[in-house]
C-alpha positions in Angstrom: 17.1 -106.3 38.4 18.1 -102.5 39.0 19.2 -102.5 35.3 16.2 -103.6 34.1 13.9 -101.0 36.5 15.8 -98.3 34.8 15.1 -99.2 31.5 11.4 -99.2 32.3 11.4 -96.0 33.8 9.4 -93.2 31.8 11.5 -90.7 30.7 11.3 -87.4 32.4 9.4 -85.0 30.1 10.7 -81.1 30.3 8.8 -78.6 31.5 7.8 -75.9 28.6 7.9 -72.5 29.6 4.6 -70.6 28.8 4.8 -66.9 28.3 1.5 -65.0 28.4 0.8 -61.8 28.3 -1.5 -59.5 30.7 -1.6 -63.1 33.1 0.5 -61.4 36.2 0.9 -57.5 35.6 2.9 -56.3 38.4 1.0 -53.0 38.6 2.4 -50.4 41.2 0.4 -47.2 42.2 1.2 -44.3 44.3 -0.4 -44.9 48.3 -3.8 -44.5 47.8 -5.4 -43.3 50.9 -8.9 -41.6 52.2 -8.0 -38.4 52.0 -6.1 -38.0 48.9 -7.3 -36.2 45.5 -6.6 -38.4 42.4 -7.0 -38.2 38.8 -7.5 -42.0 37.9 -7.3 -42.8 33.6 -9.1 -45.2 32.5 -9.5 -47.3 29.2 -12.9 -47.0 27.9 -14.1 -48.9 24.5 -17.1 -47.6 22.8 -18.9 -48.9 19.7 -19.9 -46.8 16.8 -22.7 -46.9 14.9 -21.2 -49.1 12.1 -19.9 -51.4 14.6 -16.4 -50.5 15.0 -14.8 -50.2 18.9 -12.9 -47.1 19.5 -11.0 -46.8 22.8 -10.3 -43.8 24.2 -8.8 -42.7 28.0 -11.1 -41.3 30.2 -10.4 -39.2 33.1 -12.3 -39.1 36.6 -10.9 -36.7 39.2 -12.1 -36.6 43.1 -11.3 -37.2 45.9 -10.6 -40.8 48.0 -13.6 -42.1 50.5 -12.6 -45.2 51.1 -10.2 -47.8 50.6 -11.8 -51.7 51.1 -9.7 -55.0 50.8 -6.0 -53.7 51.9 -3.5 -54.1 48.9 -4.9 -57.4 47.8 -5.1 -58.1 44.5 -9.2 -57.4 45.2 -8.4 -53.8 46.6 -10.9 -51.6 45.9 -11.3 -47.3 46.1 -14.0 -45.5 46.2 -13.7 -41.9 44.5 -16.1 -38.9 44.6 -16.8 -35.8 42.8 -19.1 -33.2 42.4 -20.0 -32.4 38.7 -22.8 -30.0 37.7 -23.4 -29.6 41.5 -24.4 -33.5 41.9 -22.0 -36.0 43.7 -20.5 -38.7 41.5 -18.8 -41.4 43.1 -17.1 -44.8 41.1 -15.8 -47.7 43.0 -12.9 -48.7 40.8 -10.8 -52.1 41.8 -7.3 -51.0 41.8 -5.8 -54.1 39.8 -8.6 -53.5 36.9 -6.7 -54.1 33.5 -9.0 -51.0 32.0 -7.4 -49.0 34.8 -3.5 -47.6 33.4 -3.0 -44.7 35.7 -3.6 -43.2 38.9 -1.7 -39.9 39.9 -1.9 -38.3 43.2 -3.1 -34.6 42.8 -3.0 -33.7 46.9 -3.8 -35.4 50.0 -6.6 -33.6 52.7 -5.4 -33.8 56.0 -8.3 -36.6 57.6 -9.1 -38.2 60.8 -11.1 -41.2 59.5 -10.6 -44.4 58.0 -13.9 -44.0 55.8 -14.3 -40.5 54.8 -18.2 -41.3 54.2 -20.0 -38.1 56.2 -18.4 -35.9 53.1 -21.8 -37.2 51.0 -24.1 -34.7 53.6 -21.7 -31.8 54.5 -19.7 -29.2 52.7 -17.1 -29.3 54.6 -13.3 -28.1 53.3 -10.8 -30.3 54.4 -7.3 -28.8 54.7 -4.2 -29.5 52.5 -1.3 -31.5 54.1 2.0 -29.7 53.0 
């Protein structure tokens, strides 16, 4: 009766292994806190008028307000700069495939987690060394 049970069994299929790209990118950054200057590169693709994509790097430089959602794979920061004497901010998700680089320029010495009253006042902050 055992013999026969064992002949009936299915056999066991094996498991294929699947290799995809860009699926799990472990992406490391430098310690990103409110505070900190950064220079964060990002992938942007633009379309010409005869309908070809170009991609180019772009470049945005200010300094860290915030950081939202810990070091999740939904993290988020949000940058701010002045340019032409207007304030620019971008809220950029850390673990955004467009994203490929983020470099630490300084970090401001800060006593708050959100660094959100820097939108009304000029104030300097000081350099940690």
């Amino acid at each position: 009766m055992t013999a026969n049970k064992a002949a009936s069994a299915k056999p066991v299929k094996e498991k294929k292994e699947v290799k995809e790209e860009n699926t799990a990118i472990d992406r490391t950054f430098p310690d990103v806190v409110p505070g900190t200057v950064v220079k964060i590169s990002q992938q942007i693709t633009e379309t010409t008028p005869k309908g070809e994509e170009k991609k180019r790097i772009q470049v945005f430089e200010g300094t860290v307000l915030a950081r939202k959602h810990g070091k999740g794979i939904g993290s988020t920061i949000t940058v701010r700069k002045i340019s032409n004497g207007v304030g620019v901010e971008k809220i950029f998700p850390l673990h955004l495939p467009t994203v490929k680089k983020i470099e630490v320029v300084k970090r401001l010495k800060v006593r708050r987690a959100k660094l959100m009253h820097l939108r009304t006042s000029n104030k300097r902050l000081k350099e940690i060394k």
